[in-house]
Residue, then its C-alpha position, 0 to 999 in steps of 0.5 A: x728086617x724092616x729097621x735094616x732096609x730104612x737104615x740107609x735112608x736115615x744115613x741120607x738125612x744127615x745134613x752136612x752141618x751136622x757132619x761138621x759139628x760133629x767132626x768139630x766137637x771130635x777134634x775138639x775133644x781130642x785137642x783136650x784129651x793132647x793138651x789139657x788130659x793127658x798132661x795133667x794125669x802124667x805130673x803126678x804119681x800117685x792114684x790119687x793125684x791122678x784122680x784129682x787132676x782127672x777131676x779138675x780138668x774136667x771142670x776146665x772142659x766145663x767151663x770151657x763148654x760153658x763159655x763157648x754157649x754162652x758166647x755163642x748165645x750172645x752171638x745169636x741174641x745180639x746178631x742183628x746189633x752185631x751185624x749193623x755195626x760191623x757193616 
């Protein structure tokens, strides 16, 4: 009964932030399951093909993945040299 009346006050501390990351990486999630997935699945007919496309685009989420950390690491690295010349 405890864990159940402190369940609200855990909801309270989610920050907005994390709201948005979160409903971010939902939509993003969901633009590659439309646009990348479920094309790549539907080209082919045999399971196999399937699976091996199954596969492949998931190495493009990945990647894509990795590139968003990585630049998005760049950005934080080198935020004060960014901010110094874009002002």
């Amino acid at each position: 009964m405890g864990a159940v009346s402190l369940l609200p006050l855990a909801l309270q501390k989610i920050e907005n932030e994390y709201v948005l990351f979160g409903a971010a990486g939902l939509i993003s999630l969901v633009a590659f399951v439309a646009l990348i997935f479920v094309p790549a699945i539907s080209s082919y007919g045999r399971i196999w093909e399937k699976a091996a496309a199954g596969f492949l685009s998931l190495i493009v989420l990945v990647a894509l993945i990795l590139v968003g950390v990585v630049v998005g690491l760049a950005v934080v690295y080198y935020y004060n040299d960014l901010a110094e010349l874009l002002s």
